[in-house]
C-alpha positions in Angstrom: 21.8 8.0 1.3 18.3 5.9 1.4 16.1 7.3 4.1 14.1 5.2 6.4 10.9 5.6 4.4 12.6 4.9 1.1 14.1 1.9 2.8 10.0 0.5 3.7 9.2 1.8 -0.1 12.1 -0.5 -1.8 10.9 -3.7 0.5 7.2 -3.5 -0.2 8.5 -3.7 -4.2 10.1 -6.3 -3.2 6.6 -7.8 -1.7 5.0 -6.9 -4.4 7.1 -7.9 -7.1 7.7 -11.4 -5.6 4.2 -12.0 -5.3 3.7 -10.9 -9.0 1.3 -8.2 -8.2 0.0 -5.3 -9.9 0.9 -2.1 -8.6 1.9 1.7 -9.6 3.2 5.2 -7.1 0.3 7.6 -7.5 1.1 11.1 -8.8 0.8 13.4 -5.9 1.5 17.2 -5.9 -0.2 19.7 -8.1 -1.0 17.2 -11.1 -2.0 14.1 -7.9 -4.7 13.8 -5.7 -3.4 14.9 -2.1 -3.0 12.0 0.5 -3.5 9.0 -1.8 -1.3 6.1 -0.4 2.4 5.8 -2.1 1.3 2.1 -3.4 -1.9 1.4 -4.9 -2.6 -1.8 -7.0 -4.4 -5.1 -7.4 -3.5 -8.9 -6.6 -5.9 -11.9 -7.6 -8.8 -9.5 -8.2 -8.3 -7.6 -4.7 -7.9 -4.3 -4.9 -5.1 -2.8 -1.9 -3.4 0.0 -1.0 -0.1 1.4 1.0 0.9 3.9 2.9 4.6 3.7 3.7 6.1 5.3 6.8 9.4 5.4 9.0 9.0 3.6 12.6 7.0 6.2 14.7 6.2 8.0 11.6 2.3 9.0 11.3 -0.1 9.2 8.8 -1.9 12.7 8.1 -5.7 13.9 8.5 -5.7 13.7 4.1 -4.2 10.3 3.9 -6.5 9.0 6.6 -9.5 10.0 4.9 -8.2 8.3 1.3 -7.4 4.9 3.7 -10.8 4.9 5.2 -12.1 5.9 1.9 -10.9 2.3 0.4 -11.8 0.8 3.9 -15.2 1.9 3.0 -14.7 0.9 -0.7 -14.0 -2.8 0.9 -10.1 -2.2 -0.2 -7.2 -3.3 1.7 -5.7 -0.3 3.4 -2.2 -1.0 5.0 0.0 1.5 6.8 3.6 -0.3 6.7 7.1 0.6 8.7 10.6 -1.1 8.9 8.5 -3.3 12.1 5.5 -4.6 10.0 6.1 -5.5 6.1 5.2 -9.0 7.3 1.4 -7.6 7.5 1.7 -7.0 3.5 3.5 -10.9 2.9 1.2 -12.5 5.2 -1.9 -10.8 3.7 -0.6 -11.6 -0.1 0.0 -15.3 0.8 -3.9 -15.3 1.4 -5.0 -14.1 -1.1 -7.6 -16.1 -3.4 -8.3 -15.5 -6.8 -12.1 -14.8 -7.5 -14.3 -15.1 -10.6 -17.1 -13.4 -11.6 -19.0 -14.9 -14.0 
C-alpha cells in the first residue's frame, strides 16, 4: 500500500518526466548526506530541488538547512504535498533556457 508521501513522490516524476527534466533521488543514510531533498535535478540550465512531504507533514532542522543552503546557492527549493504539486508545474512551465557564452 502507497503511503501519502510516496503518493507526492510518484506525481512530482510525473512533473518531472513530462516536462523532460533532469533529475535523480539522492543517497541518504550512512553512504548520503543527511537532509538533502528526495529530488534534486536541473531543467533548462536551472538547477532545483524537492522535498516531498504528506499534507501537514514538516520538514526537519537538517533538511532546512540543505533548502536554505540552495536558497542561498540561487537554487529552486520547493517543499511539495498532495495540496501544492501545481507550485512545481507552474514553476517548470516558466522556465527559460539560458546561454552562456
Amino acid at each position: 500500500m502507497a503511503t501519502p508521501e510516496s503518493k507526492v513522490k510518484k506525481n512530482v516524476r510525473a512533473i518531472l518526466d513530462y516536462f523532460g527534466a533532469y533529475y535523480f533521488s539522492p543517497a541518504t543514510g550512512g553512504y548520503g548526506k543527511s537532509g538533502v531533498p528526495d529530488f534534486v535535478g536541473c531543467y533548462r540550465g536551472k538547477f532545483f530541488a524537492v522535498e516531498c512531504k504528506a499534507a501537514g507533514g514538516v520538514t526537519t532542522a537538517l533538511q532546512n538547512r540543505e533548502l536554505s543552503r540552495i536558497l542561498k546557492a540561487r537554487g529552486s527549493a520547493f517543499v511539495i504535498n498532495e495540496k501544492n504539486t501545481d507550485l512545481l508545474h507552474d514553476w517548470l512551465g516558466t522556465v527559460t533556457a539560458e546561454c552562456i557564452v
